[in-house]
C-alpha positions, 0 to 999 in steps of 0.5 A, a space after each residue: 554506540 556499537 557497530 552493525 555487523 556488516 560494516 561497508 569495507 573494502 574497496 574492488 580493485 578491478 576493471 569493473 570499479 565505478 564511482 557515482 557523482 550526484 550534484 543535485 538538491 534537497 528537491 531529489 526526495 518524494 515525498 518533499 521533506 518540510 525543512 531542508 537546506 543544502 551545505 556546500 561540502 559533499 559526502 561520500 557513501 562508500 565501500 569504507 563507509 561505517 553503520 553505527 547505532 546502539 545495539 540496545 536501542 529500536 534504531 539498530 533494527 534499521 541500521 541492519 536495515 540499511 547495512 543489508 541495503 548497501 551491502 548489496 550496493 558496495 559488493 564483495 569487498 576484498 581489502 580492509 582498509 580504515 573507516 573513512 566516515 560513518 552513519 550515526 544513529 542516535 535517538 531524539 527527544 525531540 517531540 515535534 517529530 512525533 513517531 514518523 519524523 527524523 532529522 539527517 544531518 549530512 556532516 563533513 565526516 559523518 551523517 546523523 540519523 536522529 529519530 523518537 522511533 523506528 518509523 522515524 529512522 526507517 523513513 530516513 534511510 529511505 530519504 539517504 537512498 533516494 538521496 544517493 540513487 539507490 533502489 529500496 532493494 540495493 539491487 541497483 543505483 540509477 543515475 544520469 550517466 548510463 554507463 555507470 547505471 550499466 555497470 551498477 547493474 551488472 553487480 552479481 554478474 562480476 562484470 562491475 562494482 560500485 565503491 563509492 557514490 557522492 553528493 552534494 550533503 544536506 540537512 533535513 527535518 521532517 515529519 508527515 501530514 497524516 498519520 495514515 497514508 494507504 495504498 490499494 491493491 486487489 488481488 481477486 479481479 487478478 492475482 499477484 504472487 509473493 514476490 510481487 507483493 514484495 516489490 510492490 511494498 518496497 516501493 511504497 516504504 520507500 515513498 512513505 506510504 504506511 498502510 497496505 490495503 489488501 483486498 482479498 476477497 470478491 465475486 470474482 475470487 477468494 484469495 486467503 486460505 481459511 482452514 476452517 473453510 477448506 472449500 474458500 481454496 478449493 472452490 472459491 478461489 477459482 472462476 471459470 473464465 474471464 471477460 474478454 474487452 471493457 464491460 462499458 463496449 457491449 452493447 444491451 443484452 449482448 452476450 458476454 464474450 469470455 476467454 475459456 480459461 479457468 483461473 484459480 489462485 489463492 495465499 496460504 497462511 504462511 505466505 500471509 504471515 511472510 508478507 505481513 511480516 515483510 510489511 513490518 519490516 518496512 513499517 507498512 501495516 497490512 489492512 486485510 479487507 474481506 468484503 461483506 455482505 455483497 461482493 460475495 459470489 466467490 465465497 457463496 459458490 463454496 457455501 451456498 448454505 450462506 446466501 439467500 437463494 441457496 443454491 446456484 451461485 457461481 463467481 463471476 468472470 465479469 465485472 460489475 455489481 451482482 445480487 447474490 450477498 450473504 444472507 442476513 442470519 445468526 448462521 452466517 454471522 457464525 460463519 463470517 466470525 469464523 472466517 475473520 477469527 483466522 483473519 485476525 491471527 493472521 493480520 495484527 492491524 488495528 483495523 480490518 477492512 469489512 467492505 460494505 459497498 454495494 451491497 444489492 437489496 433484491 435478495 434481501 426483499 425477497 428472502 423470508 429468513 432476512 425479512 424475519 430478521 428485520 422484524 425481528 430486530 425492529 428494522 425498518 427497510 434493507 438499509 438498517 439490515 446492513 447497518 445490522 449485518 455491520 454492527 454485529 460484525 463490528 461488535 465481534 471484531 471489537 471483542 478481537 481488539 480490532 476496529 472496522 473499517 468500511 466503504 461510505 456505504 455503511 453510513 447507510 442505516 446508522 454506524 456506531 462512533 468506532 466505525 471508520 469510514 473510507 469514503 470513495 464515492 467523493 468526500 460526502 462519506 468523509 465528511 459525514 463521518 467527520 461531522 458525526 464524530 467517526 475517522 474518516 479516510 478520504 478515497 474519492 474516486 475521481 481522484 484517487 482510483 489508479 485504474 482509472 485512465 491516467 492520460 488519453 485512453 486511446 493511447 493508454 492500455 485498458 482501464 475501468 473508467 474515467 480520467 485522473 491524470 498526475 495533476 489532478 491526483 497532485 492537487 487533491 486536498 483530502 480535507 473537505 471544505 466546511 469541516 471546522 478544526 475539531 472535525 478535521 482531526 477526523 480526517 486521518 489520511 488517505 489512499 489511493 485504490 487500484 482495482 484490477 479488472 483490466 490488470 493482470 500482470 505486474 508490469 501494467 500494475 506498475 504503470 498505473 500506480 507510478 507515478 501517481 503513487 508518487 504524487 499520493 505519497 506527497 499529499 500524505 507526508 507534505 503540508 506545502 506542494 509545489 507541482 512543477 518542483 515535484 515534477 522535477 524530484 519525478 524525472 530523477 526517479 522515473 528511471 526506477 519506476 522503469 526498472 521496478 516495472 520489469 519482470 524479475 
């Protein structure tokens, strides 16, 4: 075993010192872990506190990890004085953790991390800093007791520093439900910056939450550059103007009123690759989605060549379906492969999300290069055009060693049994799938779609549409009933989705997704729930949602 570079030294001699006390029970963490038990000592994080783990081993990359958090917690230390207790890291053969699971054994003058890999230990740490209070950053603690929160905050400032946190100690044993559990966000209805997208991850590793979502692409704009395709940032990336009011208020026919304003932003590829390696960091795998064939205005007013009509196409400030989708022919293939042979050198997922939902028919019916595509191929209507357009895109992906994902809608006209299906219009589309072999990700709506109103909407800010509470998110089950055992196994996880037509800055994003994100990370990682306990696990960590909420 060697020491991480940083050990926790030292303790602040000042007026500014604070010590934290935490009493509470295993019930402080979210997700609940399966197994834990309360001893009836206590142990104390401090200044002097020693990180241990093998340099040569994948559980020193999270000790570092947890050295760089606490370091920002236990600051400047002035005077060495000897290691009082330690964090241990040790790996586990214990094969029912599987590769996210771990063990944090609270001792009298040591905590024990034991996990099979990284993720594991990864997800302890998160455990030990929800435990102690501690922001997924180390910026700050929170507690009960405002005053020490003041102090805590204050570190940087030189106003105060934090030595010590005590609690009461315990053990636990845990491992999750569902191998995946994801979380949503689309950028191109509104934009995050960097920064944004980082905080917005730290908070999901520190629930648990393994996948990223990140949709990139729509009418409204394109947000990743493709430097084949230099007109995706220069012309794609911009809309003339956005809406102004809920799309549901105007009546028929009546104009759309818009705010005269352009909007334009997009990612560039360095800044992808800085985020999707501070994903990794974090053992959160980013899933890229580049919609097609429909939801594709944006990129169709840069290279109209592409669409049906071939001319005309703007992106679109409004919010909605619109009839101009890509063009069902070998050039556009051609062109769509190129787009997602820099995707794939971007993002080293398994899966790249491909969209496929509602996908318009009009221009298809219409146009004589997709109707002879269809004789062509021996296709019957529109709907086994885009089962067409999805198998060709699959089969270019698969030669990538990559793997689709798409909306329900691609179980329209036939799949093939590689294809993963993220099933947001109820739990039909996942339960089709389970039953015809084909994974399946349960996204129903009606439970999981975080822009819709969580509370009474006439005292809630703007929101798409419908009604789901914290409750109603909390007891969601994704395993549709009727599936027999070997069916289930398809269900690999859920995700919960925020789209952000009626959200367009951080803050309002934070409210919608907490504390319903919480609530999401718990179906995913917990087999057995109790909703008035995760109640009470949520009033300790409100005061962060507050915090993460503010602007930097």
């Amino acid at each position: 075993m060697k020491k991480v570079s940083f050990l926790l030294l030292g303790i602040i001699f000042c007026s500014g010192v604070v010590k934290a006390q935490h009493t509470e029970s295993c019930s402080d963490i979210i997700p609940a872990p399966v197994e834990c038990k309360e001893y009836k000592h206590s142990f104390e994080i401090s200044s002097q506190t020693e990180v241990v783990a093998n340099v040569n081993r994948p559980e020193y990359k999270v000790a570092k990890y947890l050295e760089g958090v606490l370091k920002k917690v236990f600051s400047s230390p002035k005077h060495v004085k000897k290691y009082k207790n330690s964090i241990n890291f040790i790996l586990s053969s214990d094969k029912k953790l599987g590769k996210e699971g771990y063990v944090l054994d609270m001792g009298r003058k040591q905590i024990t991390i034991e996990a099979n890999e990284e993720a594991g230990f990864f997800y302890a740490v998160q455990s030990l800093l929800q435990l102690y209070n501690i922001a997924p950053n180390g910026d700050y603690i929170w507690t009960k007791n405002d005053s020490v929160a003041t102090k805590v905050d204050s570190i940087g400032n030189g106003t105060g520093y934090m030595v010590s946190i005590r609690r009461t100690a315990v053990k636990i044993a845990d491992y999750p439900r569902f191998s995946y559990r994801g979380k949503h966000l689309d950028v191109a209805r509104h934009f995050f910056n960097v920064e944004e997208v980082k905080r917005y991850l730290d908070l999901l590793a520190y629930h648990k939450i393994n996948r990223f979502h990140w949709h990139l692409t729509d009418d409204q704009g394109w947000r990743i550059e493709i430097k084949k395709y230099p007109l995706l940032t220069q012309i794609a990336s911009c809309r003339d103007h956005t809406m102004i009011g809920h799309y549901k208020d105007y009546k028929k026919d009546e104009p759309v009123r818009y705010d005269g304003k352009k909007y334009c932003a997009f990612y560039t590829q360095e800044e992808i690759k800085e985020i999707v390696q501070y994903a990794a960091d974090r053992y959160i795998t980013v899933i890229p989605e580049i919609e097609m064939p429909g939801h594709s205005c944006a990129v169709l007013e840069a290279y109209p060549q592409y669409s049906c009509r071939k001319s005309g196409i703007k992106a679109v400030g409004s919010w909605g379906v619109f009839e101009d989708v890509l063009c069902c022919n070998d050039s556009t293939f051609r062109f769509m492969e190129d787009i997602l042979s820099e995707v794939c050198e971007l993002f080293p997922s398994e899966y790249i999300h491909i969209g496929g939902d509602e996908c318009p028919k009009t221009r298809w019916k219409e146009c004589p290069i997709c109707q002879r595509t269809m004789k062509e191929q021996g296709l019957k209507d529109e709907n086994e055009l885009q089962s067409y357009f999805i198998r060709t895109i699959e089969k270019f992906l698969l030669s990538k060693g990559r793997r689709i994902i798409g909306w329900d809608e691609i179980l329209d006209g036939g799949v093939t049994r590689t294809a993963t299906i993220m099933s947001w219009r109820g739990e039909k589309g996942g339960y089709a799938a389970a039953k015809d072999g084909n994974d399946a990700i349960m996204v129903p709506e009606q439970y999981l779609y975080f822009n819709w109103y969580q509370a009474n909407p006439e005292t809630e800010p703007l929101a798409f549409s419908g009604l789901t509470p914290l409750e109603k998110v909390y007891h969601y089950n994704p395993i549709p009933e009727g599936l027999n055992a070997e069916e289930q196994k398809h269900i690999i996880g859920l995700q919960a989705n925020t789209w952000t037509e009626y959200i367009d800055n951080f803050p309002l994003l934070m409210y919608m997704d907490y504390p319903r994100t919480a609530a999401l990370s718990e179906i995913g990682w917990s087999s057995s729930r109790d909703y008035d306990k995760f109640l009470q696990r949520l009033k300790i960590l409100t005061p962060l949602y507050r915090k993460m909420q503010q602007k930097k």
